[in-house]
N, C-alpha and C positions, 0 to 999 in steps of 0.2 A: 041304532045303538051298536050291531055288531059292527057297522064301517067305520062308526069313530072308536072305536076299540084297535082294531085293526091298524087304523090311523095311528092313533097314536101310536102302536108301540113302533110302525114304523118311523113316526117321526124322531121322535126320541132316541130310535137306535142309530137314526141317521144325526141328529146332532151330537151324539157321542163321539161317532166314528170320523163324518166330516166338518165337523167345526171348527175348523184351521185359523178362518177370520178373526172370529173374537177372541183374546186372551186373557184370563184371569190373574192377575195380581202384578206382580215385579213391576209396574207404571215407569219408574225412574230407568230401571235396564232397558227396558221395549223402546224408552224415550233414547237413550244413548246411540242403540243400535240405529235404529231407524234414521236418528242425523245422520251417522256416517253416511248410510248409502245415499241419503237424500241430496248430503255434498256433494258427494262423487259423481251422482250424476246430472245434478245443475249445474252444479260451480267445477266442475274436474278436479276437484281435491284427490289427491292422492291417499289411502289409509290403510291400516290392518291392524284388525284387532282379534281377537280369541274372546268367545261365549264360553266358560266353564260350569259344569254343574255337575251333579248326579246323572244317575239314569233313570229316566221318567218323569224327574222335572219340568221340560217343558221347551228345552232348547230349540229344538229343530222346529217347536210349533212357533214359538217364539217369530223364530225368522220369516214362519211362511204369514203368520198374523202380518210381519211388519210388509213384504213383497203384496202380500193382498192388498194392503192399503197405498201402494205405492203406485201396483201397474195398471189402477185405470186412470192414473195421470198421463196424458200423453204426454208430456215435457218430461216424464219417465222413462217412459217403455221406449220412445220413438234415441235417445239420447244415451239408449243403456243394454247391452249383452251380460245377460247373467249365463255362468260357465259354474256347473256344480258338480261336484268330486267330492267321490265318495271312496275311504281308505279303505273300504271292504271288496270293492269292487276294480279299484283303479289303483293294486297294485303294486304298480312299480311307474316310472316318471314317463316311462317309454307309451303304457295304456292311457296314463293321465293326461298326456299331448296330445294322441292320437284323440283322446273325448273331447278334449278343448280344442282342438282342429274343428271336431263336428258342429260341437255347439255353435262356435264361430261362424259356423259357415262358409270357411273356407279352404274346404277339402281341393276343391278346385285349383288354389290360388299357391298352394302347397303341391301339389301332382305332379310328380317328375325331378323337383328341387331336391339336391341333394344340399346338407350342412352340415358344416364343421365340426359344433358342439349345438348341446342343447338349447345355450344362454342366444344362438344365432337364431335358432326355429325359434321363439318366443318372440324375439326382437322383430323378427319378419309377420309373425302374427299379429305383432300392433301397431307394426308399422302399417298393415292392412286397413286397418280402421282409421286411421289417419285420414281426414276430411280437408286436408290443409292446416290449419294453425293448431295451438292444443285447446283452444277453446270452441273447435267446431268439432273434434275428434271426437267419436264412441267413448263412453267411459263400462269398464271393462268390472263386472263384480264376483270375484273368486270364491263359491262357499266352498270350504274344504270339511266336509262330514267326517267323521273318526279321524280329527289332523292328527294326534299323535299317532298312527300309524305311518302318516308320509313322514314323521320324523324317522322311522325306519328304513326309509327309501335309501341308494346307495348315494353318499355326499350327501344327502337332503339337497340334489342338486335341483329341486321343483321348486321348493319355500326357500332359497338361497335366488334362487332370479326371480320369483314373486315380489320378495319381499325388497330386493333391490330395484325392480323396475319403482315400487311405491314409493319407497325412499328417494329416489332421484329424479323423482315425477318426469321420468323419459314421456308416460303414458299416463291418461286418470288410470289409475286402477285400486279397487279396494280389494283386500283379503281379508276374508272374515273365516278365521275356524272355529270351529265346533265341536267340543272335547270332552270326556267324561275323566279326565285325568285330571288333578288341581296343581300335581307337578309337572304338567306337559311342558313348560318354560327351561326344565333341566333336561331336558332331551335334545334343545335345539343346539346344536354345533354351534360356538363361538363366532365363526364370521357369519351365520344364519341371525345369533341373537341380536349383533352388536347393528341388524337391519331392521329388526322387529321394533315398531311404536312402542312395544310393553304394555297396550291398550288393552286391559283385562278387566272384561265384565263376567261378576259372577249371580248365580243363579241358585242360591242356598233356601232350602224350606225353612219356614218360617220355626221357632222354636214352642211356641202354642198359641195356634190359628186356630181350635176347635171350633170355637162362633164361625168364621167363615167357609170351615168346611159343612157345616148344617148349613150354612146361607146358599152354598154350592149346591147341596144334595137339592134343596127345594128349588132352584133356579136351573137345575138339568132335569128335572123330572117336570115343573113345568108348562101348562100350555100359553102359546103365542093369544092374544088377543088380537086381532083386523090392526088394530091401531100400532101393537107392538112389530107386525110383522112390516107396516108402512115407514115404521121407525129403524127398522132392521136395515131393509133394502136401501134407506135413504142412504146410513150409515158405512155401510158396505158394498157399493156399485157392483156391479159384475167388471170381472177382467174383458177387453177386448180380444178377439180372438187372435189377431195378428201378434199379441203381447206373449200368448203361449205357443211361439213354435216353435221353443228348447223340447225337447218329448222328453228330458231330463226333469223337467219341474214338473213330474205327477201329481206331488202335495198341492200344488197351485189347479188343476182339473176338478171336474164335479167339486165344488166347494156348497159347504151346507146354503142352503134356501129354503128358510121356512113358507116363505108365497105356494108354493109349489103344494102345500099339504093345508085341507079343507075340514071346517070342522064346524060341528054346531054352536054358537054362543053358548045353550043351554049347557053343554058338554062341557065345552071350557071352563064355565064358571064352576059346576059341580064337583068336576077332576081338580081345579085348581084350591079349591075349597077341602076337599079332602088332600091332597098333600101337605096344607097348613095345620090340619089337624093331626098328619102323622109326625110332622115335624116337632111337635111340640110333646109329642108320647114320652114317657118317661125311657118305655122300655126301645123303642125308637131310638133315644139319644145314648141311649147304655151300648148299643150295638155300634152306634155311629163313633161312639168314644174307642170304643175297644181296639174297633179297625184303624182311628184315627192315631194311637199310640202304637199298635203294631206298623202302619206305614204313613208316612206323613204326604207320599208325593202326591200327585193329582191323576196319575194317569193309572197307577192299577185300580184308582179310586171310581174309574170313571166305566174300566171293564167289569167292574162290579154288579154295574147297578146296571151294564149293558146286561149279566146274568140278569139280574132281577125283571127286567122290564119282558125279555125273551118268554117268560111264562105268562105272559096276558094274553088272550082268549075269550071267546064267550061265555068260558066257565066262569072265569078267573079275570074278571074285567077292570078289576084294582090293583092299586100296590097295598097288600095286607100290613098290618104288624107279625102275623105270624108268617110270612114270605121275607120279611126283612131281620128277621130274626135265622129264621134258616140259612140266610144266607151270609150271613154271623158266624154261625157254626161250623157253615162250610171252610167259611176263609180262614179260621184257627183250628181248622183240626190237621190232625199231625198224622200225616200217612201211616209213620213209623207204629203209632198206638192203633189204627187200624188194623194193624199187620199183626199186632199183640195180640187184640180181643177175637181176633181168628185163629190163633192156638188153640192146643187141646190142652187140657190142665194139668197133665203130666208134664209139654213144652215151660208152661206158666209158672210149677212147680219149679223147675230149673233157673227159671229166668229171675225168682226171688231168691233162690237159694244164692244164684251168681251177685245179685243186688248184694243181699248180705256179706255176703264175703268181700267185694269192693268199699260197703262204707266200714267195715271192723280194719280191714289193710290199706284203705285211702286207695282206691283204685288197683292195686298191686294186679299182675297177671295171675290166671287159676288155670289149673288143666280139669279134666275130667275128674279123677280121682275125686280133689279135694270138693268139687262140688258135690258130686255121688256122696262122699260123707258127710257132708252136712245135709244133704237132702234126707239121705240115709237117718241122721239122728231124729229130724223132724217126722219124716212117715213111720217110726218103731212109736213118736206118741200119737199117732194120728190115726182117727177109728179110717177113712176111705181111702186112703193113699198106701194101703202095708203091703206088701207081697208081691211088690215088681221087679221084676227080675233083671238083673244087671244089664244082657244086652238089648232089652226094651228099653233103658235109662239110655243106655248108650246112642243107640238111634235117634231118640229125640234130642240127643247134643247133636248131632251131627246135621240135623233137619233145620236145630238152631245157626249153625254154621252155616248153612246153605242159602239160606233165609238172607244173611248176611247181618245177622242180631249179634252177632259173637265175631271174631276175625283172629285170626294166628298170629304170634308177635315174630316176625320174620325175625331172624339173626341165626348167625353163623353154626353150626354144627347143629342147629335143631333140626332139621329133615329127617337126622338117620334115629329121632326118638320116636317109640311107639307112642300112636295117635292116642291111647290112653292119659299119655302124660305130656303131650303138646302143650305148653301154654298159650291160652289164649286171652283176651281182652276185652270187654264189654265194649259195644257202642253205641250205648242208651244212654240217657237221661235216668236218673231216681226217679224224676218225676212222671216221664212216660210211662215207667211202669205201675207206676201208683195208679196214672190216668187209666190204664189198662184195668187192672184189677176193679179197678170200682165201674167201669164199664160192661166187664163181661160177664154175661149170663149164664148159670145156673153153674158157678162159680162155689165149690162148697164152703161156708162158712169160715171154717178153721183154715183155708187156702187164705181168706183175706183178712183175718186177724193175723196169720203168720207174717204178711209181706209187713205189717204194722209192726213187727214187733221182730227185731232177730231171737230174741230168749228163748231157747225150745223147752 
């Protein structure tokens, strides 16, 4: 019992983190992508296209989903050089060559050459792979990660000979970027665009997928069955090892293998039996919804429940309702009201008095004064709040300040005013403070009918 506890949660954290293989949903994009390179490197089609999406959608998994299923074809791997460039790390055009020299293979073949222009070193580097005619030639697959960043590069002179090698089919070659911009097409310089396919697949969250995010959560939580895992391996061959020796494609290394993780039938069924029944919890799906309207994508969705699975144990040898719940509360609580209900109630005193004063003036800027008097009118009716003395009131403004609950409205000739009468600006929510108040304890009474009510 305790080794399939153990088990599991290692399995599951490892299908979380490495399951690259399988992809959940976009079937028609995964299909689009997946032709091109599949051209490219059968037939030497020439292409380029751009993946568009958000961030955490699923892009970059997308591509290694589509190379997993590609490179244990050998009429793949044996036919095709993948060159992957990344805008965070490569730059400028001069780092982006020298990676594509490596990946290539032909550091060698370059050592001691000097060239012209950069459009010469590219041309020389596929003239290398040249096998004779262009249907025996290497075909050549360009991922460009963060591409709108190389549209910063100086000329864009990297995706200006990219994208002209494609167009003129000197060489196969595909360029596939990889963008989290949906305007990245306004960035490309003119003679860059007028080379570009304009081959744009996008990658938009679905607008309400809730069924399938519950059908998600029970199919990553999960255990394999003998038969599911025979069906896996079929599905998914292993890469050959000669197919990985880019050291650039770490996404494509250790890729999940359920075979590899042993477990009791008894086990299986029992665990699988109890996630059908969390699934179907009322209070189960009120958490699953919450999360699902606060974030639609898949990938914070999936570090989630990596928290969740992390607390299994021999204490703790399930996934609770009341562990899926907490972990509900974690993912919508708001630092900032945390920061609130650890005030002292004199801070809190101020921070309703400022409330007040912003909804009676629509946000207007306040200094110290004007809060101190309204505070001021509320503690003369109030039996535990009377008799604090002015630069007690003041320190806990300035504590407000620090905290950075409060901030100074910069402009011109404010400096030389005494900090009594600085204006400053609220940077809360109404509603965090309200969340405050009804969270903090041993809060007196007439503190939280006040924050209810400005009428003193």
């Amino acid at each position: 019992m305790p080794d399939d506890v153990e088990n599991t949660r290692k399995f599951i954290k490892a299908r979380l983190l490495t399951d690259r293989a399988s992809f959940n949903g976009f079937e028609s994009e995964r299909q689009r992508i997946r032709d091109i390179l599949e051209r490219t490197a059968e037939h030497g089609e020439s292409n380029s296209a751009l993946l568009l999406g958000p961030r955490g959608i699923g892009k970059t998994t997308l591509i290694t989903s589509v190379l997993a299923e590609l490179m244990p074809k050998e009429s793949f791997y044996r036919n095709t050089l993948i060159v992957y460039l990344n805008g965070l790390i490569h730059i400028d055009d001069r780092l982006a060559l020298k990676a594509a020299t490596a990946q290539m293979n032909l550091e060698n073949a370059v050592d001691g050459k000097v060239f012209g222009s950069f459009a010469e070193n590219l041309a020389f580097l596929l003239e290398c792979l040249k096998a004779g005619d262009r249907k025996q030639s290497k075909s050549v697959i360009f991922l460009l990660e963060e591409f709108d960043l190389f549209c910063s590069h100086h000329n864009q002179t990297l995706l200006y000979n990219l994208f002209d090698v494609a167009q003129s089919a000197q060489a196969p070659i595909c360029v596939v970027g990889v963008t989290a911009r949906l305007d990245v097409i306004e960035l490309l310089e003119k003679r860059v665009k007028s080379r570009f396919s304009h081959r744009q697949v996008f990658l938009l969250p679905p607008e309400d997928d809730f069924e399938g995010r519950v059908e998600l959560f029970a199919d990553l939580l999960k255990l394999p069955t003998e038969g599911e895992k025979r069906e896996y391996t079929t599905n998914h061959p292993p890469i050959p090892s000669e197919a990985l020796s880019n050291a650039e494609l770490t996404l494509l290394r250790n890729l999940f293998d359920p075979a590899r993780f042993q477990f009791s039938a008894k086990w299986v069924t029992q665990w699988n039996r109890h996630i059908d029944t969390l699934v179907k919890n009322a209070q189960v799906q009120t958490v699953l919804r919450n999360m699902y309207e606060y974030d639609v994508l898949e990938g914070p969705f999936r570090l989630q429940l990596f928290e969740l699975v992390n607390d299994l144990d021999e204490e703790r040898s399930t996934v609770t309702v009341e562990s899926i719940q907490q972990l509900g509360e974690s993912y919508e609580s708001d630092d900032k009201v945390r920061l609130l209900v650890g005030l002292s109630v004199l801070e809190m005193c101020l921070m309703i008095a400022m409330k007040h004063h912003s909804e009676i003036y629509d946000r207007d800027p306040f200094n110290f004064e004007m809060i101190l008097t309204r505070f001021g009118k509320w503690a003369n009716s109030s039996s535990s709040m009377q008799g604090i003395e002015r630069p007690v009131v003041l320190k806990a403004f300035e504590h407000l300040k620090q905290l950075e609950l409060i901030a100074p409205v910069t402009a011109t000739g404010l400096s030389k005013v005494q900090k009594e009468y600085q204006l400053h600006r609220m940077l809360l929510t109404y509603g965090q403070i309200h969340q405050a108040v009804q969270r903090m304890q041993f809060l007196p009474t007439e503190v939280s009918q006040w924050e209810q009510s400005s009428l003193v």
